[in-house]
Kinemage of the C-alpha trace (Angstrom):
@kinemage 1
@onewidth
@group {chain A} dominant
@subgroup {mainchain}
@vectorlist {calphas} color= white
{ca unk a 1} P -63.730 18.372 49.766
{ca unk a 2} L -64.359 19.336 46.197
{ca unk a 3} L -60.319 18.593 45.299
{ca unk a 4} L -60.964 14.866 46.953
{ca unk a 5} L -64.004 14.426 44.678
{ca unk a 6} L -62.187 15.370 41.914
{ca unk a 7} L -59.274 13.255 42.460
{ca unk a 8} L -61.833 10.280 43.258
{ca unk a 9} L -63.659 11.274 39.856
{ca unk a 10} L -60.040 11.440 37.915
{ca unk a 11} L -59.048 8.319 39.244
{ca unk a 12} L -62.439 6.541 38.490
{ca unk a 13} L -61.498 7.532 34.738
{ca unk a 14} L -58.599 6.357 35.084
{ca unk a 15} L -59.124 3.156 36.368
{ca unk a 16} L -62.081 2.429 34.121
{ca unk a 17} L -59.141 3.527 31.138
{ca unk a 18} L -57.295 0.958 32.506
{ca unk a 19} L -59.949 -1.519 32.837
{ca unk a 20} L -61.237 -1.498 29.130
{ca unk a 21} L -57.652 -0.479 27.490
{ca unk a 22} L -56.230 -4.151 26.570
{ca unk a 23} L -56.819 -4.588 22.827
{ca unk a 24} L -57.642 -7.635 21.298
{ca unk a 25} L -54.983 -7.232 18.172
{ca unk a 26} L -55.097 -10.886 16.468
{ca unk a 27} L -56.668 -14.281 16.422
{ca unk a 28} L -56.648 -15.282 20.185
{ca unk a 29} L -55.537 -11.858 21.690
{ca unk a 30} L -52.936 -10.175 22.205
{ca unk a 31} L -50.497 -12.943 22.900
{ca unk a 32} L -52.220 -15.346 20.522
{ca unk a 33} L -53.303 -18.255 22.880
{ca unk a 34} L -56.681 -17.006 24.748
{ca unk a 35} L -56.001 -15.191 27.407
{ca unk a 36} L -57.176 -11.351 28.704
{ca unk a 37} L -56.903 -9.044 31.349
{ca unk a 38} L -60.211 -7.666 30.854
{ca unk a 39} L -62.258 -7.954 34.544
{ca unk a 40} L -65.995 -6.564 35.292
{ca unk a 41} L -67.152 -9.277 32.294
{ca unk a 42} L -70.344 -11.196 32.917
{ca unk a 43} L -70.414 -15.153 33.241
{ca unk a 44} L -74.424 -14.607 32.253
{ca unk a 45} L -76.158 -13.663 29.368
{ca unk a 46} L -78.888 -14.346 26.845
{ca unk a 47} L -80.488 -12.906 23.817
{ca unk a 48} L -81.982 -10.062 26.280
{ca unk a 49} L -79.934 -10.023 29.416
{ca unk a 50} L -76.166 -8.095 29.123
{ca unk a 51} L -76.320 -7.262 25.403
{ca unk a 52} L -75.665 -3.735 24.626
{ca unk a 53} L -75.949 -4.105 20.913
{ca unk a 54} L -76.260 -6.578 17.817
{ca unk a 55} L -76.097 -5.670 14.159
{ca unk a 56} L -76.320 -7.564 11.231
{ca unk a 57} L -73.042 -8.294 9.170
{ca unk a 58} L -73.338 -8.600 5.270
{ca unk a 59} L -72.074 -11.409 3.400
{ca unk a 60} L -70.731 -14.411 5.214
{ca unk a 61} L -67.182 -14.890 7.342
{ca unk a 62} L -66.516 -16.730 10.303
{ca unk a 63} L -63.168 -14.757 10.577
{ca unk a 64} L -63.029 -13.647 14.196
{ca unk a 65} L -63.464 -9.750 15.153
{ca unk a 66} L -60.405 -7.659 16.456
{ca unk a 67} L -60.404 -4.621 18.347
{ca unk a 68} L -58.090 -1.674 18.189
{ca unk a 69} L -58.904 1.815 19.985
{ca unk a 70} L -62.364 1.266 20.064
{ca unk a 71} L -62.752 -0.029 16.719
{ca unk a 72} L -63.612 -2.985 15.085
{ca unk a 73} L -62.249 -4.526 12.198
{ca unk a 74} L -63.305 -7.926 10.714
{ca unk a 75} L -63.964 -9.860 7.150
{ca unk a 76} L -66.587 -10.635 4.982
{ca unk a 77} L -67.578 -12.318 1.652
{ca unk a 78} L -70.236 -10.872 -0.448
{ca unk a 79} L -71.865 -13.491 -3.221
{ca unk a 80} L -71.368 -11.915 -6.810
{ca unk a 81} L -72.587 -13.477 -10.150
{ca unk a 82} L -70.076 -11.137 -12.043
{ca unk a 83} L -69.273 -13.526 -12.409
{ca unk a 84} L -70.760 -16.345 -11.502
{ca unk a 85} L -69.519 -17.536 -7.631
{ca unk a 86} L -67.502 -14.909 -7.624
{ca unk a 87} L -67.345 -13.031 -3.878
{ca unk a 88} L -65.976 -9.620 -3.044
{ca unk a 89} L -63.823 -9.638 0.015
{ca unk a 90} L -63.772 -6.811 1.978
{ca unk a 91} L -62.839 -5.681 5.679
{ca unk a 92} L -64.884 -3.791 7.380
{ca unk a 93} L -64.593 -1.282 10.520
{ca unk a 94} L -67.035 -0.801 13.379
{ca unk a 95} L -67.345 1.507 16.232
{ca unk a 96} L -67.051 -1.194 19.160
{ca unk a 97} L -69.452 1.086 21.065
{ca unk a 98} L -72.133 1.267 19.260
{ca unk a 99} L -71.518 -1.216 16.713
{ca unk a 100} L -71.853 1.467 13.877
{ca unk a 101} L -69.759 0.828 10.636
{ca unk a 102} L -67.025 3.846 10.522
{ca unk a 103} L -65.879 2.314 6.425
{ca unk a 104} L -66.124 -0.611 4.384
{ca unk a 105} L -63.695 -1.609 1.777
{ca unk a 106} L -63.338 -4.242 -1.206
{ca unk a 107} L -59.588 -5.483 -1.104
{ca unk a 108} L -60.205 -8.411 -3.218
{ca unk a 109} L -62.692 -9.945 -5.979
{ca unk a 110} L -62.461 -13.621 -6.617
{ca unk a 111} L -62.733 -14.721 -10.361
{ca unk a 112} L -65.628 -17.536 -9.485
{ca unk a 113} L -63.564 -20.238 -10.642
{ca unk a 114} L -60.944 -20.838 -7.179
{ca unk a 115} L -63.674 -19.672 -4.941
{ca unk a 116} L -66.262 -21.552 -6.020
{ca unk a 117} L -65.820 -24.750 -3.439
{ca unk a 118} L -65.587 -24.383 0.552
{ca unk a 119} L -66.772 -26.950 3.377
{ca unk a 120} L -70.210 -26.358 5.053
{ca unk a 121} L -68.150 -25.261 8.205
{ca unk a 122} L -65.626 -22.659 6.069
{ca unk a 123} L -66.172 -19.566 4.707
{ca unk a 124} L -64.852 -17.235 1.900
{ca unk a 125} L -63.092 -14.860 5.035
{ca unk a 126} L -62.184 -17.354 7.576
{ca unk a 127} L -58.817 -15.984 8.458
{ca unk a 128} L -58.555 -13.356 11.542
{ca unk a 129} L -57.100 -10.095 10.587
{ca unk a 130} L -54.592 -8.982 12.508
{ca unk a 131} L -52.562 -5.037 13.325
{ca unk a 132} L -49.497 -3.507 14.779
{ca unk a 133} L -51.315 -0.727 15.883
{ca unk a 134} L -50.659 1.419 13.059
{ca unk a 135} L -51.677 -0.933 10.030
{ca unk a 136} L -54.077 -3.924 9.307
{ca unk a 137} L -53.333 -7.063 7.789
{ca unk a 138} L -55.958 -9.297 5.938
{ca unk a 139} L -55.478 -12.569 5.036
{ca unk a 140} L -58.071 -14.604 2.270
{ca unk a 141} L -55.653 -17.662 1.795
{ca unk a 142} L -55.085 -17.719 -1.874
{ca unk a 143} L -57.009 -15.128 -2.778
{ca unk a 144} L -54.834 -12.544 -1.385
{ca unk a 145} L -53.016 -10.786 1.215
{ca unk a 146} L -53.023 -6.905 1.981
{ca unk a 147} L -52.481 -3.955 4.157
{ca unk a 148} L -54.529 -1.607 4.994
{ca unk a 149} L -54.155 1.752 7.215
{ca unk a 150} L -56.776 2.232 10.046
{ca unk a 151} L -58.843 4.539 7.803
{ca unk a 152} L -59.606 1.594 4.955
{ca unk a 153} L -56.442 2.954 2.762
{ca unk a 154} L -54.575 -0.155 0.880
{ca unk a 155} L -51.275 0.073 1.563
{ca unk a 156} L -50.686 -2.740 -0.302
{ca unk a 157} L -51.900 -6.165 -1.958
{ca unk a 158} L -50.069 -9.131 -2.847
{ca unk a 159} L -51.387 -12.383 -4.989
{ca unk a 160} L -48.820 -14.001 -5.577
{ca unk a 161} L -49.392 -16.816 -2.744
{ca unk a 162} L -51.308 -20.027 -5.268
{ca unk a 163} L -51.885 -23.314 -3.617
{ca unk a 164} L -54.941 -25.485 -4.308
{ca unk a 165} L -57.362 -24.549 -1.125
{ca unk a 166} L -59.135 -27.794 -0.030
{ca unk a 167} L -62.267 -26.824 1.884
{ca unk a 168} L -61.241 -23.105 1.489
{ca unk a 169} L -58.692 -20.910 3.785
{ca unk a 170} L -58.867 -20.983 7.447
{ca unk a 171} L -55.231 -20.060 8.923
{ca unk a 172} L -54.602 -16.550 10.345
{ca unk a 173} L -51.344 -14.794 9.750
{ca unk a 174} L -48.892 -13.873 12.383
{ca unk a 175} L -46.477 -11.296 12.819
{ca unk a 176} L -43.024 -11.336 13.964
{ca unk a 177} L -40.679 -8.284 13.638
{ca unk a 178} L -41.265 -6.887 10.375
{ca unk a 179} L -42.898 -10.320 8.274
{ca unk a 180} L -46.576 -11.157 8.076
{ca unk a 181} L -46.186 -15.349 8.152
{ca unk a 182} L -49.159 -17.191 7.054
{ca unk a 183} L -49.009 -21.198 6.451
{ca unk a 184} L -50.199 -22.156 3.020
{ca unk a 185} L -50.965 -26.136 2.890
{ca unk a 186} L -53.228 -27.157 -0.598
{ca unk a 187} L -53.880 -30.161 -1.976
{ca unk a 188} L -50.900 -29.156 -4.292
{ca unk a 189} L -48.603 -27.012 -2.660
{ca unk a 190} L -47.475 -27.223 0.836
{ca unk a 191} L -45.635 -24.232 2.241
{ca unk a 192} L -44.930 -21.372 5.161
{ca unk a 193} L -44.166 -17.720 3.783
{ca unk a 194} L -42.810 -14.391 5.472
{ca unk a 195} L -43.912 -11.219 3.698
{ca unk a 196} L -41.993 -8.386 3.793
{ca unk a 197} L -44.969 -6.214 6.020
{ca unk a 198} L -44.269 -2.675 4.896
{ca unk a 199} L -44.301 -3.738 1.051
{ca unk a 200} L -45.917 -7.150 0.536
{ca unk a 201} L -43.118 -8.515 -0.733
{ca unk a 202} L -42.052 -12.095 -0.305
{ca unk a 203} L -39.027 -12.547 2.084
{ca unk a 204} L -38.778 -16.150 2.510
{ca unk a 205} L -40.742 -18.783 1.408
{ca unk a 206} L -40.091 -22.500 2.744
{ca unk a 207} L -41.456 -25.451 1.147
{ca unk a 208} L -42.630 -28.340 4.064
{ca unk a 209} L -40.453 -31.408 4.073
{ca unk a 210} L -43.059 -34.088 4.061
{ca unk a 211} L -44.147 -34.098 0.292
{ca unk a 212} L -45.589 -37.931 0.904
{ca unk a 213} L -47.755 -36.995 3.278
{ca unk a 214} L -51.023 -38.712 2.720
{ca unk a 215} L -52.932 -35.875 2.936
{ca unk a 216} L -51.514 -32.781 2.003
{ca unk a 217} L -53.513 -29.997 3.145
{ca unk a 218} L -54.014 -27.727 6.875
{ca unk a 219} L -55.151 -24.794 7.975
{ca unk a 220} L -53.473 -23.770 11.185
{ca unk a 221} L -51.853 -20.574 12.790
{ca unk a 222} L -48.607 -20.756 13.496
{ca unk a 223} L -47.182 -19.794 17.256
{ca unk a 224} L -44.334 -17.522 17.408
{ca unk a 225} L -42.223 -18.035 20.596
{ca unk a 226} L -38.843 -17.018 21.511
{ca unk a 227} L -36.102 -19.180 22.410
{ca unk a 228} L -32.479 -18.503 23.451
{ca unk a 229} L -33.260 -14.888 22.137
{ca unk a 230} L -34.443 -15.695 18.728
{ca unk a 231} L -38.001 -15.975 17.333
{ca unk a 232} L -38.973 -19.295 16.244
{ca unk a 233} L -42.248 -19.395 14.116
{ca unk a 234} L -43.883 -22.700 15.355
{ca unk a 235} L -46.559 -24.301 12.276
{ca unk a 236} L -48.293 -27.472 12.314
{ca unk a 237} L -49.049 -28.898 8.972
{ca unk a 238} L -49.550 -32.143 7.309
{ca unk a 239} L -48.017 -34.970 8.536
{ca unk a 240} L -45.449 -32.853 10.969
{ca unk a 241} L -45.039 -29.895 12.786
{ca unk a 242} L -41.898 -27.355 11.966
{ca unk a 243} L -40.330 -24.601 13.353
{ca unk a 244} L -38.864 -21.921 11.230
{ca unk a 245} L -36.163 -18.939 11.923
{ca unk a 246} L -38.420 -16.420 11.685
{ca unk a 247} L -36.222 -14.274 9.474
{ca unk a 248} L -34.994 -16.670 7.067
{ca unk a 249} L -37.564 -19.442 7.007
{ca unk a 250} L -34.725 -21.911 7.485
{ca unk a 251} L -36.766 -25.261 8.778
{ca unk a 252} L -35.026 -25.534 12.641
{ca unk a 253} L -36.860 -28.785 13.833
{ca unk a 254} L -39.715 -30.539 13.102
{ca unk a 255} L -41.221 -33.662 14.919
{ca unk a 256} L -43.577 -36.216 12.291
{ca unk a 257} L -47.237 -37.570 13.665
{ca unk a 258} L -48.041 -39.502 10.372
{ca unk a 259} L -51.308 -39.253 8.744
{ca unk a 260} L -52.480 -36.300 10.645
{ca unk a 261} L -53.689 -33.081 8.008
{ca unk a 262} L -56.565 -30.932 7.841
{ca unk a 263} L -54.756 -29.344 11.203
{ca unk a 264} L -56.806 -26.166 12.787
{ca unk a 265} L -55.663 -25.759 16.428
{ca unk a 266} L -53.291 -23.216 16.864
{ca unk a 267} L -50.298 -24.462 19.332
{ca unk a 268} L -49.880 -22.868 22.352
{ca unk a 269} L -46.457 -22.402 24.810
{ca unk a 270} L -45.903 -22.718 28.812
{ca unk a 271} L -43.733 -24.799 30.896
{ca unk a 272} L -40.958 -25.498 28.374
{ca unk a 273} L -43.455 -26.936 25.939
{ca unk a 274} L -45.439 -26.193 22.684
{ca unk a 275} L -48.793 -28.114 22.829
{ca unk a 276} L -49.522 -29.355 19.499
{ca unk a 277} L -52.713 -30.825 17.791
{ca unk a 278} L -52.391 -33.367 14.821
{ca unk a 279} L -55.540 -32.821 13.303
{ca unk a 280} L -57.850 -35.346 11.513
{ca unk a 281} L -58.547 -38.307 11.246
{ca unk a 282} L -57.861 -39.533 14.728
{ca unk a 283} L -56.376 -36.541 16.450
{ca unk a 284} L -52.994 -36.699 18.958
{ca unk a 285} L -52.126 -34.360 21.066
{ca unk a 286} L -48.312 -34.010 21.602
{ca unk a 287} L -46.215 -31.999 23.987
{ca unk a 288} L -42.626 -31.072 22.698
{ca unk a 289} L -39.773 -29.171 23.837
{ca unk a 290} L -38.858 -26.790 21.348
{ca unk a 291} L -34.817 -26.608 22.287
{ca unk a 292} L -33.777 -29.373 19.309
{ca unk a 293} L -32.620 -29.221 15.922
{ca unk a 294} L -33.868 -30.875 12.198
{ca unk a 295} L -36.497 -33.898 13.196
{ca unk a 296} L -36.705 -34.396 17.219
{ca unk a 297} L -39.681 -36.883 16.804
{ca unk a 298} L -38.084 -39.747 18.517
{ca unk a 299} L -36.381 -37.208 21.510
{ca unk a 300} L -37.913 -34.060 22.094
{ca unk a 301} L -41.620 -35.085 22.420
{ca unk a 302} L -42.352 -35.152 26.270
{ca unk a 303} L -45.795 -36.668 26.470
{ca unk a 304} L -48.417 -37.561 23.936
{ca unk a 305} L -52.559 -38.398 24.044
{ca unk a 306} L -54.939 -39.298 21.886
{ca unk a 307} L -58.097 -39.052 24.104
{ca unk a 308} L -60.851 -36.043 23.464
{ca unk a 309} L -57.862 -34.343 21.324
{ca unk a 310} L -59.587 -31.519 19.418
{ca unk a 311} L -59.885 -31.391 15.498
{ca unk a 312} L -61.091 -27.734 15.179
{ca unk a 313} L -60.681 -25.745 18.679
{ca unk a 314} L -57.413 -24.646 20.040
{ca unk a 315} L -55.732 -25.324 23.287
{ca unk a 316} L -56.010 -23.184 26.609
{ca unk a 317} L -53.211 -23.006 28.606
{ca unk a 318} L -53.547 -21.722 32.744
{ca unk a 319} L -50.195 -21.867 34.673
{ca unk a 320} L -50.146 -25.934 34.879
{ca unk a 321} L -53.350 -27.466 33.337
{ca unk a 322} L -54.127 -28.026 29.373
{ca unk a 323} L -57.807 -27.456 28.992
{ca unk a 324} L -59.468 -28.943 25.600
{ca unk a 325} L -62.708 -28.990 23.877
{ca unk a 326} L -63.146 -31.409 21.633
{ca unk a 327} L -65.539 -30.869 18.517
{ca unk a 328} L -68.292 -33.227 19.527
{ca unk a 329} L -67.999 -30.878 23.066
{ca unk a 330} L -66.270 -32.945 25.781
{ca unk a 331} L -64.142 -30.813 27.767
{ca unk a 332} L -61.079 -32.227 29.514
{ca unk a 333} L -58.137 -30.582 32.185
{ca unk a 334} L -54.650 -32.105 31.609
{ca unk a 335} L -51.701 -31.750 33.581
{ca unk a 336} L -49.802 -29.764 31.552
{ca unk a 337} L -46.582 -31.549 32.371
{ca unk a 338} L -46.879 -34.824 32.458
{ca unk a 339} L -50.256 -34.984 30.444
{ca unk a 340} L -52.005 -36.797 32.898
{ca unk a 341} L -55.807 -36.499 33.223
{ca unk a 342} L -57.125 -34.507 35.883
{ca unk a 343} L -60.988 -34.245 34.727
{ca unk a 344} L -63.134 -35.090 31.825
{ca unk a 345} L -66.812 -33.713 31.290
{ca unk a 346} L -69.472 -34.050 28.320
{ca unk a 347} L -70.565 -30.374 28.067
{ca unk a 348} L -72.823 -31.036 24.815
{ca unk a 349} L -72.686 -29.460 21.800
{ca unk a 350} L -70.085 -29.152 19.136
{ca unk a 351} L -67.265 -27.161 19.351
{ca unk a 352} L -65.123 -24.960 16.497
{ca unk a 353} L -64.491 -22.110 18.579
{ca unk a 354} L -61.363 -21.787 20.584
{ca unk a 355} L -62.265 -21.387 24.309
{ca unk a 356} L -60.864 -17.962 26.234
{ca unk a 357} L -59.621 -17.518 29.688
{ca unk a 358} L -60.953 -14.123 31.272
{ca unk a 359} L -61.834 -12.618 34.898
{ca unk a 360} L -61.213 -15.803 36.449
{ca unk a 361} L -63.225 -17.725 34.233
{ca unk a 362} L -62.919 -20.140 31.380
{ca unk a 363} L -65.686 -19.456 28.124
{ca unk a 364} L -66.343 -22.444 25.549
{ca unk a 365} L -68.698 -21.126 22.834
{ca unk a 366} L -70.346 -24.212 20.677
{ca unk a 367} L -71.697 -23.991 16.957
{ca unk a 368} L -75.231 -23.446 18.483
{ca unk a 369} L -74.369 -19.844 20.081
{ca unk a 370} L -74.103 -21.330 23.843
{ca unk a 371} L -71.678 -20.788 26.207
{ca unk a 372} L -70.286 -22.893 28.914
{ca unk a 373} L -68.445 -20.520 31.791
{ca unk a 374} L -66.207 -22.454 34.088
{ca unk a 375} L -64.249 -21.890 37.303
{ca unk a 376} L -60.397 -23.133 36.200
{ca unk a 377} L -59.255 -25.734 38.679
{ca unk a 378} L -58.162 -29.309 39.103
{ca unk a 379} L -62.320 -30.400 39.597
{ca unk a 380} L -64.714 -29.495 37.153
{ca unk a 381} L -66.714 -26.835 38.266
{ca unk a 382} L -69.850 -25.325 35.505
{ca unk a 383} L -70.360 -21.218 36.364
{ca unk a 384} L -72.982 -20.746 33.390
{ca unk a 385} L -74.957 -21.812 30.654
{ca unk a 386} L -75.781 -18.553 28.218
{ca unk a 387} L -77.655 -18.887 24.995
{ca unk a 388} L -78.160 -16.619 22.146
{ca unk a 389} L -79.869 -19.086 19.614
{ca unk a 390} L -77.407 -18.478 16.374
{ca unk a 391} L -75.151 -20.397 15.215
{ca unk a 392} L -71.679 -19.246 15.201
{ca unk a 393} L -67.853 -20.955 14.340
{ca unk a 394} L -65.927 -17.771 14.982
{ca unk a 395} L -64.076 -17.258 18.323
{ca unk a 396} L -64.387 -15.115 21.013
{ca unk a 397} L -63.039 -11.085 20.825
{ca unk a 398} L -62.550 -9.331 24.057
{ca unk a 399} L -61.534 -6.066 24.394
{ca unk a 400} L -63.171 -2.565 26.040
{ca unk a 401} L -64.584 -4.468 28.938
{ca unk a 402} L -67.181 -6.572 26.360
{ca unk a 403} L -67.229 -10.032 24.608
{ca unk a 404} L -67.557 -9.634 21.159
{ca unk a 405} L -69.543 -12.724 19.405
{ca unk a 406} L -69.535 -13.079 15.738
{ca unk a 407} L -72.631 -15.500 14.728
{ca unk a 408} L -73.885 -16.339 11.383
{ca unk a 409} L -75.918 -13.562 10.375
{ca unk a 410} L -74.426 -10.704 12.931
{ca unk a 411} L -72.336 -9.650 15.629
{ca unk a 412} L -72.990 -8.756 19.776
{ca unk a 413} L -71.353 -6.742 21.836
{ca unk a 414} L -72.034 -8.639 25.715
{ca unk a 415} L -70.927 -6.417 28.681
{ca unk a 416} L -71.663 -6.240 32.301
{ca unk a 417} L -73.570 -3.014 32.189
């Protein structure tokens, strides 16, 4: 009897190991468009109700948090008149249990001159960092790029990335092999780079091929996807969306949408197609197959619409239907092959935060702190409403069987239990 209680007790652990061991690594997750495996979350919550801890976060960032082993790591701009609009950037670890800071680190201090102007909706740490598992990368647009070890050691910094900012950074890096790609669209410069990731160095660096854009700048994430066994690094900017060889940076296609720029939805991949958003002013949503080469605008793009497209949040993709939020917080389900419209539903609110798909349930978070839960399915179908009163613009984190909700002045940690 007491050998079948222990083997019930082991495998408890082990299941509950299981349960809470999928890390959430990089903006989006661990594959980078929304999804986790995390079950035994709760669809309802409140200031009171499921929240095992919130602290206050210093500074300002609307960087999203990732979790790695337990541990937190996330971004944050600290005001400084020395001098004057100057911020310190630093990254910043947590325990994810109990929401106590393990280090804090300054990797960067802006001069007050290029950080002095940012949109209302932007922040001076707005990128999501991102790790391998052995190292973390931190992104602050043109302010710099580093790496750091899990204990707050720089491994390395590099500065040498200039373009104008309008409206400040926003685009996450990815990582592919060994380079750190980030997409670097100013006012001036237009560009995607690879950095070497053990050194900083740059590897490649590849202009974008629509210098008469209109508009010039974006601030998207690029999707990495592989096709016919090579890694293709998939980045919407202004006026057109390109693929790169992720080793070279050699431009492989690239299809035009005109005057879209300011871009912020990261693309996401399934049936054959990359889902696309052409950002502002009057957004399109395009669906292309990614198997052509140099500008596949006029044969590659499968279906387009322009109705509820999102300017800020990215896509969620579930087997066969496209689900959107758009920023003034209509929610829509698309067929994800042919585009057609299978629902559309004013939620209220507006929406920057890119919606998640977990334990069988889909989670829109608005600027106001609430969340919408829904059932996934080809009829809209509302779970929960859950409020917390703050206003946040960062996206969800889950990882170790919580949701992890950055807000303007702090951070929760929302669990079942």
């Amino acid at each position: 009897m007491l050998r079948c209680s222990l083997f019930v007790v082991a495998w408890t652990c082990l299941t509950n190991a299981l349960l809470f061991a999928e890390d959430w690594t990089e903006f989006r997750g661990p594959l980078g468009n929304g999804h986790s495996s995390t079950t035994d979350l709760p669809t309802q919550w409140s200031k009171e109700q499921h929240v095992a801890w919130r602290i206050d976060l210093p500074g300002k960032g609307w960087s999203s948090p990732i979790c790695l082993n337990r541990r937190l790591y996330l971004t944050t701009a600290i005001p400084d008149d020395k001098p004057a609009n100057s911020q310190s950037l630093r990254v910043m670890c947590l325990d994810a249990q109990s929401g106590a800071k393990i280090w804090e680190e300054q990797v960067f201090h802006t001069d007050g001159v290029r950080s002095a102007k940012i949109h209302d909706k932007n922040s001076h740490a707005s990128p999501t960092p991102l790790t391998d598992g052995k190292r973390l990368f931190v992104h602050f647009g043109t302010h710099g790029t580093a790496s750091l070890d899990l204990d707050g050691k720089i491994l390395w910094k590099n500065e040498e990335l200039i373009y104008a900012h309008s409206h400040g950074s926003g685009g996450s890096p990815v990582l592919v092999g060994n380079k750190l790609i980030m997409s670097c669209d100013g006012n001036d410069v237009q560009y995607v780079v690879g950095l070497d990731a053990n050194t900083g160095k740059i590897a490649w660096k590849t202009s974008r091929t629509e210098p008469d854009a209109p508009r010039k700048f974006a601030f998207s994430t690029p999707l990495v996807l592989t096709k016919d066994g090579k890694s293709q690094v998939i980045s919407p900017g202004p006026a057109a969306v390109c693929s790169y060889d992720s080793e070279t940076g050699q431009e492989i296609w690239k299809v035009k949408y005109g005057d879209g720029y300011s871009v912020i939805p990261k693309p996401v991949f399934g049936n054959g197609l990359v889902y696309v958003c052409s950002g502002y002013n009057k957004p399109s949503l395009l669906a292309i197959r990614p198997d052509g080469k140099g500008d596949v605008t006029e044969t590659h793009v499968a279906w387009k619409t322009d109705k509820n497209v999102p300017h800020s949040a990215s896509l969620l993709l579930i087997a066969k239907e496209l689900y959107l939020i758009s920023d003034a917080g209509i929610a829509t389900c698309l067929d994800a092959e042919t585009g057609d419209q299978l629902w559309t539903q004013r939620v209220g609110g507006n929406f920057s935060s890119s919606p998640v798909f977990a334990d069988g349930h889909i989670f829109l978070l608005s600027e106001s702190g609430e969340t919408t839960v829904l059932k996934p399915g080809k009829a809209y179908e509302e779970v929960a409403k859950n409020e917390l009163g703050e206003k946040t613009l960062a996206s969800f984190a889950i990882a170790d069987g919580a949701f992890f909700i950055r807000t303007e002045g702090g951070l929760y940690r929302i669990q079942a239990n």
